[in-house]
N, C-alpha and C positions, 0 to 999 in steps of 0.2 A: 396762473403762474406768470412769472413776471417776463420780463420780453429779454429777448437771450444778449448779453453785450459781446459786442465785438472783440476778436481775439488782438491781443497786443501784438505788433510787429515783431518776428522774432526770427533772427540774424542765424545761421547755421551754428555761430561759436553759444548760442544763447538756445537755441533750439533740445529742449529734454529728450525728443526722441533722436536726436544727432547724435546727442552727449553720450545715451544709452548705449548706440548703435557701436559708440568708435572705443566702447571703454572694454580693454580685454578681460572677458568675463573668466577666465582662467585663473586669473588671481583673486578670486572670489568665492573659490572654492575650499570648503575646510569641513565636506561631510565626511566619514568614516565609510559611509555605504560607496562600495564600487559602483562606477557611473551604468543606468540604466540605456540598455540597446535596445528596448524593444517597441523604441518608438513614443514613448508618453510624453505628455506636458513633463518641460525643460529639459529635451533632446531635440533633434532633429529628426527627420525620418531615415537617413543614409546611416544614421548612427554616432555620431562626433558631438559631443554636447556643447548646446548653444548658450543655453546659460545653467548657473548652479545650481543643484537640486536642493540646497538646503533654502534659496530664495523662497521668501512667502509668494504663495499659486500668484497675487495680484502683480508682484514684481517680474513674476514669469512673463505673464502680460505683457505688461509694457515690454521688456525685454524683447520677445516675440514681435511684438508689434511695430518697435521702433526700428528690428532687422527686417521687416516686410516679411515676414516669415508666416505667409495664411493657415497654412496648415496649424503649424506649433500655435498660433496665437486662437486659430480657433479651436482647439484642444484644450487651452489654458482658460477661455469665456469662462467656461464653469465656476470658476474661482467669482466674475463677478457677480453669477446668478447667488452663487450660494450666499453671500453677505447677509441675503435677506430671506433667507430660507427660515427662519422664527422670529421676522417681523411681527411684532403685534401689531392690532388696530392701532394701538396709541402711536404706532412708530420707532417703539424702541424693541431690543432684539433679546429682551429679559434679561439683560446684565445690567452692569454699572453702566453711566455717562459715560468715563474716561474710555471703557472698553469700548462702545458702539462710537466714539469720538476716535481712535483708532484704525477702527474697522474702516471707520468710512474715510479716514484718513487715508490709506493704502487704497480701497478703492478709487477714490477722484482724481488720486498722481496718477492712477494709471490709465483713468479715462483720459485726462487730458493730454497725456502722451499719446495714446492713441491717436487722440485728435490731431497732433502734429505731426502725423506720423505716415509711412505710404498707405497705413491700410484704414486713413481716416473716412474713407467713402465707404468700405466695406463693413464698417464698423458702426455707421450716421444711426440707422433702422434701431441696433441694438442697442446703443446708446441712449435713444431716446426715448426705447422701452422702456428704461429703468429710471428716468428722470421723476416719476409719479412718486415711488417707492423712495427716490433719495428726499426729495422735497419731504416728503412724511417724515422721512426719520430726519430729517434737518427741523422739523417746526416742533417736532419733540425734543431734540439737542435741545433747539433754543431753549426752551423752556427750564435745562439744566445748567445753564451759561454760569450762573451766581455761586450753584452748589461745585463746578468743577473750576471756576477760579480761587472757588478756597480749600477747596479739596486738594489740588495741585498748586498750591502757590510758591511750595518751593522745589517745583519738580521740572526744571525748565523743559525737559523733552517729550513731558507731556505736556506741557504748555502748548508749545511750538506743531505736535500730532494734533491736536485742535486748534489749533490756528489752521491749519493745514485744513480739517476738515472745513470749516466753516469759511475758508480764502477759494479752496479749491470748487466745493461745493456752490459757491456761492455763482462762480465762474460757471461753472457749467449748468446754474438753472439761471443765470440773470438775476440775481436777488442782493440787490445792494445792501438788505440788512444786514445779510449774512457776509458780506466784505467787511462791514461795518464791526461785526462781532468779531471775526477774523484778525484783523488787525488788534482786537481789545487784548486778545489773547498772545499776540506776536509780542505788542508792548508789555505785556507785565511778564513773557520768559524773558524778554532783552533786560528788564528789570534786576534779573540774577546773573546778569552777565558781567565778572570784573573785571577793566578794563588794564588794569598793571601787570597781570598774565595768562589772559587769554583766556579764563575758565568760566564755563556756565557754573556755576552753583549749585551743586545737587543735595540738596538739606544740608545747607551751608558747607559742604564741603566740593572734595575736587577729585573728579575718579574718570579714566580714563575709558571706559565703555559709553557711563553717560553721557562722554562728550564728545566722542563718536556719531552717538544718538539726535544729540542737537545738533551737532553739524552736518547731518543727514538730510533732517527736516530743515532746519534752515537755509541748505542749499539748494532742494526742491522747491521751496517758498520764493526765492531769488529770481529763480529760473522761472519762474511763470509773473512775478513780482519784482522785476528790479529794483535794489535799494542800497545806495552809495555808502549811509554808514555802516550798514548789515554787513555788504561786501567787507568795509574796514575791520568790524570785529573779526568774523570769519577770518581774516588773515593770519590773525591774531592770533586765533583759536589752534588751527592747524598747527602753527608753529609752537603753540603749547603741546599739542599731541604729538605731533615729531617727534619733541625733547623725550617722550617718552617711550618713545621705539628704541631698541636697541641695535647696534650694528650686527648682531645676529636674529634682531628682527623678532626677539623678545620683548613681551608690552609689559610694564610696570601697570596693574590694574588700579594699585593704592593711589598715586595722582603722586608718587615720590618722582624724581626725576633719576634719570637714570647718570650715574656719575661715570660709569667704565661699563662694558660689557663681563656678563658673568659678578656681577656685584652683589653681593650676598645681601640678605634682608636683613634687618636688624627688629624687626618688631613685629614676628606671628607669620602666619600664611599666606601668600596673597589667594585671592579670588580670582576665578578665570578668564579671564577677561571675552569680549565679543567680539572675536577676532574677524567676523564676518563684517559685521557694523562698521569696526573702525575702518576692511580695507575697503567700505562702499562710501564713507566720509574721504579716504584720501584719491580714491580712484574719483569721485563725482571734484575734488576739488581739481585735480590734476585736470582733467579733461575740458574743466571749465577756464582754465588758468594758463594752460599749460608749466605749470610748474613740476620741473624735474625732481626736486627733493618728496614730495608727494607721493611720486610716483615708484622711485627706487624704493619708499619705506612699504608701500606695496607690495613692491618682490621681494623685500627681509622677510615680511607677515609671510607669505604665502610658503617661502622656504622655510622658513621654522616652523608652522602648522600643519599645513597643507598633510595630507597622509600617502604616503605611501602606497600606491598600490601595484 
């Protein structure tokens, strides 16, 4: 295994388990199930929930981990054991590329929050358990690198979830190849990104979940990966998904922009958009930025979705 590289310097405004720590996980919430008291991974033990339950187990993680929260984040581990609970010998976990490209994408954001995090020491043993089992199924990715660059060539957010795997992964074994392939993956989703309004490309069109979705991963990518044009697009982007919130915090899922509040459709039904996605793309851009408009289109989302309970 290769020899572990040094962590990049990283400023508390730059820092993913700060960013986690200060983002109010309240307006992140949009499951239907009334929140669980009885203690489980993503609550607390007093009973006040610390982050959403509809988060995937790995974001619970991090989440947990970046509030210094032992208990909750050692309840949440689970999540990174099970990744590889039908590991084959070859390394891959009997599905497609893009899927275990995914998989491990979600795992390595949250290991290396961890890593930045208070409960990086408490964590060191268990993390390094599973470095054997990541390596594996990295040297088997590799070996899919060609078939999911053209599998995915016009699906920038899964581009960017493998980029992600093989950026973050690469970071947490020391493995310059897999930087190397990382980045191959970063450049050809920035490839579908146009720059006259802000929009990733999603099979040549423009739809507001997907772009959520990249602006998620590519704001994770940033944060561990500073990159001055990235940041410029991302600007860019947000402000295209803004235009598509409405002041009652209605998303246009079509990629139309919103002319007035209450603006009837003119062409079929929309689709339901990911209201979760986009308010973890404006909440991670806010936090990072501090940008107020970000932030308000946050508590539109969460007051028009959000349930009732």
């Amino acid at each position: 295994m290769a020899q572990t590289l040094p962590a990049p310097p990283v400023s508390p405004s730059r820092n993913p388990a700060e960013i986690l720590r200060r983002m109010p996980t309240e307006l992140l919430d949009y499951s239907a199930t009334p929140p669980d008291t009885s203690g489980s991974a993503g609550f607390d033990h007093a009973g006040p929930k610390v982050v959403p339950s509809q988060l995937d187990d790995t974001m619970k993680l991090a989440f947990a981990a970046a509030r210094g929260d032992e208990a909750l984040a050692d309840d949440s581990w689970a999540a990174a054991n099970l990744v590889f609970t039908h590991q084959t010998k070859a390394g891959d976990f009997g599905g497609s590329p893009t899927t275990a490209a995914i998989s491990l994408c979600a795992l390595s954001r949250s290991l290396l929050v961890i890593q930045q995090s208070p409960l990086a020491d408490h964590f060191k043993e268990r993390i390094d358990a599973l470095k054997p089992a990541i390596a594996k199924a990295m040297h088997w990715l590799t070996a899919q690198q060609a078939r999911l660059l053209w599998e995915d060539r016009a699906r920038p957010d899964r581009l960017f979830s493998e980029a992600e795997s093989f950026l973050f992964c690469g970071r947490l074994l020391g493995d310059e190849s897999l930087l190397k392939a990382g980045h191959q993956f970063l450049d050809k989703g920035m490839k579908l990104y146009r720059p006259a309004d802000g929009v990733f490309l999603e099979k040549n069109g423009a739809d507001t979940s997907y772009e959520a979705a990249s602006l998620v991963r590519l704001q994770e990518i940033v944060l561990q990966f500073p990159d001055r044009s990235i940041e410029e697009s991302l600007a860019r982007a947000v402000q295209w998904e803004l235009a598509h919130i409405g002041a009652d915090g209605a998303v246009r899922a079509d990629g139309k922009k919103l002319v007035f509040p209450g603006s009837k459709m003119l062409m079929g039904p929309e689709k339901e958009p990911n209201v979760g996605e986009i308010a973890l793309a404006l909440l991670y851009y806010h936090e990072r930025t501090g940008d107020a408009a970000a932030l308000a289109a946050g508590e539109r989302l969460h007051q028009h979705y959000a349930p009732q309970h």
